[in-house]
C-alpha positions, 0 to 999 in steps of 0.5 A, a space after each residue: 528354884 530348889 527341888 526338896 525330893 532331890 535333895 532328901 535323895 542326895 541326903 539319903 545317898 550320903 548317910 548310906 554311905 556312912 554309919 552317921 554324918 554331921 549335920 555340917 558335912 552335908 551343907 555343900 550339897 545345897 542352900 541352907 533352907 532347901 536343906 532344912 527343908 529336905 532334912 526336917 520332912 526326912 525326920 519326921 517320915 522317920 527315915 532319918 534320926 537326929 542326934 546331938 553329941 555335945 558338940 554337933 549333931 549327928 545325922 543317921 538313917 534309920 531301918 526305914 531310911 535305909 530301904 528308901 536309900 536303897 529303893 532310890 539305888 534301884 532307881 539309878 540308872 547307874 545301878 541297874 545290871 545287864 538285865 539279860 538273864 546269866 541262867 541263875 535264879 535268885 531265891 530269897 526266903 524273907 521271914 520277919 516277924 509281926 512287930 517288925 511289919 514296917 521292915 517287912 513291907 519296906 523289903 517288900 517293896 525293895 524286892 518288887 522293884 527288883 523284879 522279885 515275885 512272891 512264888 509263896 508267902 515268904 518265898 521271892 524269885 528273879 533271874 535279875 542279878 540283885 543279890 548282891 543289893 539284898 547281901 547288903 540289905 541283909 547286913 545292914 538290918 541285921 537279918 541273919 536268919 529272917 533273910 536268906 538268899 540263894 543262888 542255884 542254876 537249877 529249878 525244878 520246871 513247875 517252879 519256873 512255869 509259875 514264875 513266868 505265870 506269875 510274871 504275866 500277872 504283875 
């Protein structure tokens, strides 16, 4: 019996590893209907693109399918970090406009997940070390201002109240 959430999953995993795939370089990662089932439900949650070339097709995660991508890496039990603090905060300022609302709630979500709090309206923190996931994120939707991220030893003790007040509440 197949199971379609897992293999939209491997299918995520595999485009996030490359800029586009050919349909048929994901035939081995299950039976034919199972993966056309999985493929069909990706492109119309419009997480993944379909493009013909002439002579194949192509496949492509869009913005949204690489945030679930990435959502389903923090997921992994393989990706998660020593959870124990290094004694550095993660600050991340995120700032995109209102036409790029999906991509906005999508990074949302990512940076909850991660164990971000939202401190004020644009600005998250964590001691969690998953800068380097967002680093990525960054890269990968083209957010050279409208993200930026920070890593400092040192806050001020208000800020570090609020956090863990924050903490408390979530």
């Amino acid at each position: 019996m197949s199971n379609k959430p897992e293999y939209s999953k491997k299918i995520l995993k595999l485009l996030a590893e490359k800029p586009a795939l050919a349909t048929n370089d994901i035939a081995h990662i299950g039976p034919q209907n199972a993966l056309k089932r999985s493929l069909k439900t990706l492109i119309d949650s419009n997480l993944v693109e379909s493009h013909f070339s002439g002579q194949n097709d192509y496949l492509r995660l869009t913005h949204s399918g690489r945030a679930k991508a990435s959502s389903h890496k923090l997921d992994a039990s393989s990706s998660l970090l020593n959870p124990s603090w290094d004694g550095k905060w993660r600050i991340l300022i995120l700032d995109l406009p209102e036409n790029r609302k999906d991509e906005r709630e999508a990074l949302r979500y990512l940076l909850k997940k991660a164990g971000f709090v939202c401190l004020k309206n644009s600005v998250w923190i964590s001691p969690l070390p998953y800068e380097f996931l967002f680093a990525n994120i960054k890269k990968d939707f083209d957010l050279t201002t409208e993200l930026m991220i920070f890593v400092t030893d040192k806050i001020d003790k208000e800020t570090e109240k609020s956090f863990f007040e924050l903490m408390k509440m979530s």
